[in-house]
MARVOMI-158930 format. One record per residue (C-alpha): residue in three letters; chain; y, z, x; residue number from 1. Coordinates in pm, whole numbers. Each point is the difference from the previous one (the first is absolute). Layout:
<fimars>
aa ala | ch A | py Y | pz Z | px X | i NUM $
...
</fimars>
This chain:
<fimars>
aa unk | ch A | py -1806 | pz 345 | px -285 | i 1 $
aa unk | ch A | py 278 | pz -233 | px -6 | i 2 $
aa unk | ch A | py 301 | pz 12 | px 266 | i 3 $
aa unk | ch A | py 382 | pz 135 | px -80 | i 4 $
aa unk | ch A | py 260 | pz -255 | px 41 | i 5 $
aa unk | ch A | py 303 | pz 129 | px 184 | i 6 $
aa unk | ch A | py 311 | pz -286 | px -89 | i 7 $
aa unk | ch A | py 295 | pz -1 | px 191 | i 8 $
aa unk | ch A | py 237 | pz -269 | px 160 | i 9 $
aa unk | ch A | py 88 | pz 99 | px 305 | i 10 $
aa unk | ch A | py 296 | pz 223 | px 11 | i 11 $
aa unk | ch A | py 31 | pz 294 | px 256 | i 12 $
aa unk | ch A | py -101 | pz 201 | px -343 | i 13 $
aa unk | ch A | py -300 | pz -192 | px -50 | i 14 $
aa unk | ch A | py -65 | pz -25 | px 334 | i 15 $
aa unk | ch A | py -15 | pz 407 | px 62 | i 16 $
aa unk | ch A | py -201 | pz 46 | px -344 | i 17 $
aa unk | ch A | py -249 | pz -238 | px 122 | i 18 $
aa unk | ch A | py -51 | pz 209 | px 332 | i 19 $
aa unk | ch A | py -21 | pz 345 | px -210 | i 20 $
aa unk | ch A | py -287 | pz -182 | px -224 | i 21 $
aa unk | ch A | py -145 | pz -93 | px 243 | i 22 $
aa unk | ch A | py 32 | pz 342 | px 134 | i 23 $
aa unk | ch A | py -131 | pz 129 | px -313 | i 24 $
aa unk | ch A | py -283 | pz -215 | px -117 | i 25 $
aa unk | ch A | py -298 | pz -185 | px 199 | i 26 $
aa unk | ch A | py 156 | pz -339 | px 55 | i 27 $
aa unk | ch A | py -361 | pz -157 | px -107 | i 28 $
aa unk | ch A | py 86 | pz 124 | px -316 | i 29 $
aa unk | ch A | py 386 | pz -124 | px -90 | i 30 $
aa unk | ch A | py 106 | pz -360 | px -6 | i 31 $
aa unk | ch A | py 309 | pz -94 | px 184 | i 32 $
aa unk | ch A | py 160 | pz -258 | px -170 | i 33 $
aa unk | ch A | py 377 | pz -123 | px 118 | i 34 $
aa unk | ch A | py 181 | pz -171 | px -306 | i 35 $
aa unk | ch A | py 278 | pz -176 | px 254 | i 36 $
aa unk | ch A | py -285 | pz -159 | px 179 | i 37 $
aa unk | ch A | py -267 | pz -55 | px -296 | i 38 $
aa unk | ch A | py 244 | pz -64 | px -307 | i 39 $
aa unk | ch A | py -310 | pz -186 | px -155 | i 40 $
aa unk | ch A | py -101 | pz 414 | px -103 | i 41 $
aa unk | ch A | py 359 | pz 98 | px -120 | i 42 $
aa unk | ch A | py -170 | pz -84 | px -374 | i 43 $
aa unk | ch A | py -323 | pz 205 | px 91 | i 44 $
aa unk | ch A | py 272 | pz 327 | px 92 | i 45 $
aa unk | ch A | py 192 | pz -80 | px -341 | i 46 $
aa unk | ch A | py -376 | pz 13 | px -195 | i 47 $
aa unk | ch A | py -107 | pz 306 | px 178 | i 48 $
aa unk | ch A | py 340 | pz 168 | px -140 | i 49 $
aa unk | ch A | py 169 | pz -15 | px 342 | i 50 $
aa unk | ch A | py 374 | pz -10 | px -78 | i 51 $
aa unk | ch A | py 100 | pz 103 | px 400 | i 52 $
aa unk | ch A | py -81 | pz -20 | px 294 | i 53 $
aa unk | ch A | py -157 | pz 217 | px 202 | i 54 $
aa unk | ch A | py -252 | pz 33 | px -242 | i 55 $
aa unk | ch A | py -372 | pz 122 | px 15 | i 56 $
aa unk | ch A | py -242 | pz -110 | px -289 | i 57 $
aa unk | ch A | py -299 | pz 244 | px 14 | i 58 $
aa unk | ch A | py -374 | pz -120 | px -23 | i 59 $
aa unk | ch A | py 71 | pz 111 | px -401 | i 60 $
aa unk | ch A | py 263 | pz -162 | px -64 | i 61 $
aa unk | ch A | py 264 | pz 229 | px 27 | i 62 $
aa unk | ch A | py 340 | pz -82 | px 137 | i 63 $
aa unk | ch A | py 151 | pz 207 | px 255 | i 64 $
aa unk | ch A | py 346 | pz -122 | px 71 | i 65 $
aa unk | ch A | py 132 | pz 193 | px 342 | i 66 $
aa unk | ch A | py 352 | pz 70 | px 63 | i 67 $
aa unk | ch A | py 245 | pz -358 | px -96 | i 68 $
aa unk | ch A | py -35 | pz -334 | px 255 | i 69 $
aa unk | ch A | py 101 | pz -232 | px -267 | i 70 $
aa unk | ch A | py -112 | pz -110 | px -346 | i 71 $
aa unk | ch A | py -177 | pz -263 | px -52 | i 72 $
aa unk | ch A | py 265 | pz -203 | px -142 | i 73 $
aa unk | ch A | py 166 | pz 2 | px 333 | i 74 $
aa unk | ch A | py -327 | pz -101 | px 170 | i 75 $
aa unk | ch A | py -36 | pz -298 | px -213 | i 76 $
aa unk | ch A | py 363 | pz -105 | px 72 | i 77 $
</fimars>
């Protein structure tokens, strides 16, 4: 089985999200990925169908976006 992806950038939003996840799922199973410090994987989000952050991309593919952080088009600058 392949891991969820949880994006997010680092805003208090983000930044509580990520904790409930956490919470939530078994962090061996979720990818934590932080688009302000790994920009290389803002393109990977936009593929997956992210459009905000936080965001959690299930092990299907789905895209889960939680509450608003920013959109991606703010995270790119």
């Amino acid at each position: 089985m392949s891991k969820s992806i949880f994006y997010h950038a680092g805003c208090p939003v983000c930044v509580s999200a990520e904790h409930d996840i956490l919470n939530l799922i078994n962090p061996d199973a979720v990818e934590i990925v932080h688009l302000g410090e790994d920009r290389s994987k803002i393109e990977q989000a936009e593929r997956a169908g992210v459009k905000s952050v936080p965001a959690l991309v299930t092990s299907n593919g789905n895209v889960l976006h939680i509450n608003f952080g920013a959109s991606l088009e703010d995270v790119k600058g």
